[in-house]
C-alpha positions in Angstrom: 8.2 13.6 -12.0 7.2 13.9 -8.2 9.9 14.0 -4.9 7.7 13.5 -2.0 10.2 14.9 0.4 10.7 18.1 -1.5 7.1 19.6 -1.0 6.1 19.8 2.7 5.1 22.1 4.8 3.6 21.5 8.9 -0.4 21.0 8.5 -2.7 22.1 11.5 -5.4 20.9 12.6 -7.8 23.6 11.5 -6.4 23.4 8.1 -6.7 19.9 7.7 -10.5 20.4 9.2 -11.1 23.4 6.8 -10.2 21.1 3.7 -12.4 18.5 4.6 -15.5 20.8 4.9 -15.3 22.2 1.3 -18.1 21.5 -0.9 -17.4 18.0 -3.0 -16.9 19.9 -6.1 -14.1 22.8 -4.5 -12.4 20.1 -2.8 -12.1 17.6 -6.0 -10.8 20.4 -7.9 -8.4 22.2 -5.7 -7.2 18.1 -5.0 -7.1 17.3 -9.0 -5.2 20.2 -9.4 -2.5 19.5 -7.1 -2.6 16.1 -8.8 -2.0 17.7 -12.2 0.7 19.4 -11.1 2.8 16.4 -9.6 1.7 13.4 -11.4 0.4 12.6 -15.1 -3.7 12.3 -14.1 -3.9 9.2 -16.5 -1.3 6.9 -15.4 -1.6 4.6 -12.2 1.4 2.7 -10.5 0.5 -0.6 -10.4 1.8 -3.0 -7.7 1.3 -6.8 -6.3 1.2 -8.0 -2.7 2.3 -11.3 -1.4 2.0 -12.8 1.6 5.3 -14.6 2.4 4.4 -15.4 6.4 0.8 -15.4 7.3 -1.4 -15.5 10.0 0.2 -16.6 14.3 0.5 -12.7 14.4 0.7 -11.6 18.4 -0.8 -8.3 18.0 -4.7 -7.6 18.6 -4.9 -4.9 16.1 -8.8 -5.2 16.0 -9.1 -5.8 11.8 -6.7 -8.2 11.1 -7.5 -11.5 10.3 -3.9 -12.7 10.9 -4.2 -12.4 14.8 -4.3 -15.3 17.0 -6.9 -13.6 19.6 -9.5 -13.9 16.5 -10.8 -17.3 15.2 -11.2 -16.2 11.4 -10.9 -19.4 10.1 -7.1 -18.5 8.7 -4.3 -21.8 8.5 -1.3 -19.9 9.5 1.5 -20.5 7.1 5.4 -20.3 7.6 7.7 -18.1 5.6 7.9 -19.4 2.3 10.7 -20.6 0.2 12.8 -17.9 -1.3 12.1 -19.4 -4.9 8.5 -19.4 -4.2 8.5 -15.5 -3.8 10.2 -15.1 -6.9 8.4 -17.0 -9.2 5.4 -14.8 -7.7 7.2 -11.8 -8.7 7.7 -13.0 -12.3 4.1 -13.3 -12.9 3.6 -10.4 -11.5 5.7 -8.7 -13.8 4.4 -10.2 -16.7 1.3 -8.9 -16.1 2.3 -5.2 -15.7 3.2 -4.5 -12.2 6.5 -2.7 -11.4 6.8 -2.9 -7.9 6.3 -6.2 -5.7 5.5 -6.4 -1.7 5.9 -8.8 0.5 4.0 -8.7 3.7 4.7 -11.3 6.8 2.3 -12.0 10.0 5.0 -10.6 12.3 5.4 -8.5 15.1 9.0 -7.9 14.4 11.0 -9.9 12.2 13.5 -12.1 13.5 17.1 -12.0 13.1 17.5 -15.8 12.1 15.1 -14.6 8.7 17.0 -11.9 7.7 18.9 -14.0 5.4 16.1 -15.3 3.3 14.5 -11.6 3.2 17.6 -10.6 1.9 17.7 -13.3 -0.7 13.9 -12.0 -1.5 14.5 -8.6 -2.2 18.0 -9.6 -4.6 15.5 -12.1 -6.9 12.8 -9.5 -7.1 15.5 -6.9 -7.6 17.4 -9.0 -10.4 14.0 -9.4 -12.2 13.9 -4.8 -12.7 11.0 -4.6 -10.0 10.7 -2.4 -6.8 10.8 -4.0 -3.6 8.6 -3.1 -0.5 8.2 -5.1 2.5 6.2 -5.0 5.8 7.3 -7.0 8.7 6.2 -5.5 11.1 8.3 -3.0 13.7 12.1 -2.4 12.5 15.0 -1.7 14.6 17.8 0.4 13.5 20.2 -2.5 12.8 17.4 -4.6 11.0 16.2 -1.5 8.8 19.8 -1.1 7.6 20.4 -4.6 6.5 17.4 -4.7 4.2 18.7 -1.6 3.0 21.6 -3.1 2.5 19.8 -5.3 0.0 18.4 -2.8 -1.8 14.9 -3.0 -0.5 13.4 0.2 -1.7 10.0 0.6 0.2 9.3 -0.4 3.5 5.4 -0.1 4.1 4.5 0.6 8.1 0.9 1.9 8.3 -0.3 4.4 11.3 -3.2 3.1 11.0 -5.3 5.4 12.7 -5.4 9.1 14.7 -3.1 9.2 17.4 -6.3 9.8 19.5 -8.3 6.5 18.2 -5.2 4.5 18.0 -5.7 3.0 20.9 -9.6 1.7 20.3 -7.5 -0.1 17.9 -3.9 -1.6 19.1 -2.7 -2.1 22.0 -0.2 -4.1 21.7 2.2 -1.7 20.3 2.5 2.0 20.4 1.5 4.8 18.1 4.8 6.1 18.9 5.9 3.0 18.2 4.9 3.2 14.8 6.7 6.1 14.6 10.3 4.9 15.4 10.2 2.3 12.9 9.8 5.0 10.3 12.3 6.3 11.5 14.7 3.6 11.6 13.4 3.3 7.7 14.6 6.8 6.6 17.4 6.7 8.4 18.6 2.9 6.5 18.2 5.3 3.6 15.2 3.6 2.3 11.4 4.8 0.8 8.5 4.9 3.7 5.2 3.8 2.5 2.5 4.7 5.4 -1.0 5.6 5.6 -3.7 4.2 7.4 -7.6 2.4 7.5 -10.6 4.8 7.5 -14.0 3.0 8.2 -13.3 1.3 11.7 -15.5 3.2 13.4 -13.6 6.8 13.7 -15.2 10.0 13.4 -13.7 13.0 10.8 -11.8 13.9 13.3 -9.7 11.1 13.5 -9.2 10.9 9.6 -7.8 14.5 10.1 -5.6 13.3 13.2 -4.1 10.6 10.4 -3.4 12.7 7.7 -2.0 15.1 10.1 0.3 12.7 11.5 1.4 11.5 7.9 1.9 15.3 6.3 3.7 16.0 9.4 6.4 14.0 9.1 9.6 14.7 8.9 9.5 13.6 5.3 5.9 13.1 3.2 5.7 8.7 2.7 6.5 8.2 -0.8 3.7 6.1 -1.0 0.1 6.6 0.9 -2.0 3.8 1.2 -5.9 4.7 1.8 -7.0 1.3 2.8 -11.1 1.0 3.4 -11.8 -1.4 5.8 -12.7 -5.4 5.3 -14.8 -6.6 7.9 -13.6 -10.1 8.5 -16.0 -12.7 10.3 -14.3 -13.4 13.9 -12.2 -9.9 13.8 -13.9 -7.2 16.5 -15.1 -4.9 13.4 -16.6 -7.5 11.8 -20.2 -6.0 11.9 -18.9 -2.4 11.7 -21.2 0.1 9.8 -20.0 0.7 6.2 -18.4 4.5 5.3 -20.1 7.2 3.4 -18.6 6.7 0.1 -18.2 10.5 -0.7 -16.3 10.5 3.1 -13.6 7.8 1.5 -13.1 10.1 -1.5 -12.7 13.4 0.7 -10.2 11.5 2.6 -8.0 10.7 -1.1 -8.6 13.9 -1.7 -7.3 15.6 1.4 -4.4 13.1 0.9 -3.1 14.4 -2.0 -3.4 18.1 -1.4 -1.7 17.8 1.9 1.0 14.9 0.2 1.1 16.2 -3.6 4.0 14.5 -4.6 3.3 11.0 -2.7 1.5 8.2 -4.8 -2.2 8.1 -3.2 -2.8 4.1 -3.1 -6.2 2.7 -3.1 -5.1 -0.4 -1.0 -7.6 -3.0 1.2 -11.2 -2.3 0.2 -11.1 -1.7 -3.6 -12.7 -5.2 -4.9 -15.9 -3.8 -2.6 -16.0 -0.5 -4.0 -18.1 0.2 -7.6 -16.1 1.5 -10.5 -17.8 4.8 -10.2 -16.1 5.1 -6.7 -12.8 4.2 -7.8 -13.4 7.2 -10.8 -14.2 9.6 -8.4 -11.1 8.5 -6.3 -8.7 8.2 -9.1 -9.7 12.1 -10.3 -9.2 13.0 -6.5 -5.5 12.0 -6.9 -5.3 8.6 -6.2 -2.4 7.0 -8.4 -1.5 3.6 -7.2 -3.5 0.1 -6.9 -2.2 -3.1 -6.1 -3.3 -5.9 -8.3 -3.9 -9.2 -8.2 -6.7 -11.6 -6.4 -5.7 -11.3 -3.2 -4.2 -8.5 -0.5 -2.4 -10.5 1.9 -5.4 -12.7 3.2 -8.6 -10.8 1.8 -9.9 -10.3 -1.4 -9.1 -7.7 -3.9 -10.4 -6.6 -7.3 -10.2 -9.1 -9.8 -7.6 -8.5 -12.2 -10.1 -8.3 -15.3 -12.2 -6.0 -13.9 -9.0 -3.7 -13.1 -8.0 -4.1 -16.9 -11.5 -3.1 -17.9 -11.5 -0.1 -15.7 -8.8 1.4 -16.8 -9.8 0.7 -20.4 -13.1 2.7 -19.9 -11.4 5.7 -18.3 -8.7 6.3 -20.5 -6.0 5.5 -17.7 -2.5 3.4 -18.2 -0.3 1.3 -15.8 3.3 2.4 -15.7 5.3 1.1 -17.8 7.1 -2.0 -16.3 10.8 -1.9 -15.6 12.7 -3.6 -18.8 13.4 -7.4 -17.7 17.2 -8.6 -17.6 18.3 -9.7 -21.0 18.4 -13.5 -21.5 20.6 -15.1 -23.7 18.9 -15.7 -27.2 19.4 -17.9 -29.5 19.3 -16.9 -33.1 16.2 -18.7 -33.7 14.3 -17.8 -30.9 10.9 -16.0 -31.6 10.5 -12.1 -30.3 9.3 -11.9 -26.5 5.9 -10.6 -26.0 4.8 -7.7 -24.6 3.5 -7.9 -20.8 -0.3 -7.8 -20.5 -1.5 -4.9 -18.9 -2.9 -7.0 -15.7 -2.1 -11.0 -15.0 -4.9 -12.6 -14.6 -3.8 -16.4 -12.8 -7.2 -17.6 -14.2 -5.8 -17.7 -17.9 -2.1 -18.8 -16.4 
């Protein structure tokens, strides 16, 4: 329904500023709206995140658990067995989600793992999913050789303004940030890229992010809208939480300045009440990831999601159909998938 490169226009700064200063009510209308227009308002993409390499990160991006400047308590873990991953993405089929991630601890992937990456994205791709990954910064040469294996996605978040980044990160460069995108559309594949509100950031800097995002030379496909997790041992461990109502102008805003992107509610959600994730979903947010966990931290569980959903009329895209197995004559129908897998009942 939506092409997220067909639709944009440059955003200023004042614009950005004058959206966020409408009344609650003007600005979740004018955002729905624009939501109506692009997407079906009932139906959420639904997606699962695995980490495949975690923790012994280098960078000192101030909340992430995954760094080695911060004693969080985290085992770091190798890159797992290709097989592994894939078995991870069956489940996560059968329990409604059409597009798998896979997230590794890196600051750039090296080139002795590109082989296994590739043999990733080819099992999750055999089994009808979507494939994103996030590995960190991407050259040119690497970028095109997961597109070569079909990776659709690649998720690299900005994080912040371009003015704040650096209270942040310093280990690697807004700009940065910015030519790894690059290299992604350039391989050809989908960019997935938004950002963390709540680290201690003022309005202005959630306009400087969403300015940097619209203003690309193509919108993201997918916008993540990732709420803080305060992590014991990370430096924003003790920050202050976010007005709620602040987190939904921010989806809001989102969508009218992306309105064809999918609006993710990523990091954060299993905190947030069900009322907040209403209000987000009606300001155009379209896209959860499911499952217990995000990477290292928690997320909603997975009957909670289904219960949701069930109370406010909403739907998870319809999972891509699974390759046809050979059946014998006697076997008995398949199943339909379950709208969320929950591993308790697995």
């Amino acid at each position: 329904m939506s092409d997220a490169s067909a639709v944009r226009h440059d955003w200023t700064r004042a614009g950005i500023e004058a959206l966020f200063a409408l009344p609650f009510p003007e600005l979740l209308f004018r955002a729905h709206t624009v939501h109506r227009d692009h997407f079906d308002p009932c139906e959420v993409q639904v997606s699962t995140l695995l980490s495949i390499k975690t923790g012994a990160c280098p960078e000192d991006c101030k909340y992430c658990p995954q760094s080695t400047r911060y004693d969080t308590g985290l085992e770091p873990e190798r890159l797992l067995e290709v097989e592994r991953v894939i078995e991870a993405a069956r489940a996560a089929r059968a329990g409604g989600a059409t597009r798998f991630c896979m997230g590794a601890a890196w600051r750039s992937p090296k080139d002795r793992d590109l082989a296994e990456l590739v043999a990733m994205i080819r099992g999750v791709r055999a089994l009808g999913m979507e494939t994103c990954m996030t590995l960190g910064m991407l050259d040119a040469a690497q970028a095109a050789a997961l597109a070569g294996a079909g990776l659709d996605y690649y998720n690299h978040n900005l994080d912040t303004s371009p003015e704040y980044y650096g209270e942040i990160i310093t280990t690697r460069t807004f700009q940065q940030r910015l030519d790894t995108l690059a290299n992604v559309r350039a391989a050809g594949m989908k960019v997935c890229a938004g950002g963390i509100v709540g680290m201690g950031e003022d309005r202005d800097d959630r306009v400087g992010l969403l300015q940097a995002l619209a203003n690309l030379p193509e919108h993201p496909q997918s916008v993540p809208v990732n709420l803080l997790v305060r992590v014991a041992g990370t430096p924003l461990a003790d920050q202050p939480d976010l007005d709620p109502f602040e987190f939904v102008r921010t989806v809001a805003v989102a969508r009218i300045l992306m309105p064809a992107s999918h609006v993710r509610l990523s990091a954060g959600r299993e905190g947030m009440s069900d009322e907040l994730q209403a209000l987000a979903f009606f300001a155009g947010a379209n896209s959860i990831f499911r499952g217990e966990r995000l990477l290292t931290t928690a997320n909603a569980p997975c009957r909670r999601d289904a219960e949701l959903f069930q109370r406010l009329g909403l739907r998870a895209e319809a999972p891509a159909p699974a390759p046809a197995p050979a059946v014998r004559p006697s076997a008995a129908p398949a199943t339909a998938p379950a709208l969320f897998y929950d591993a308790a009942s697995a």
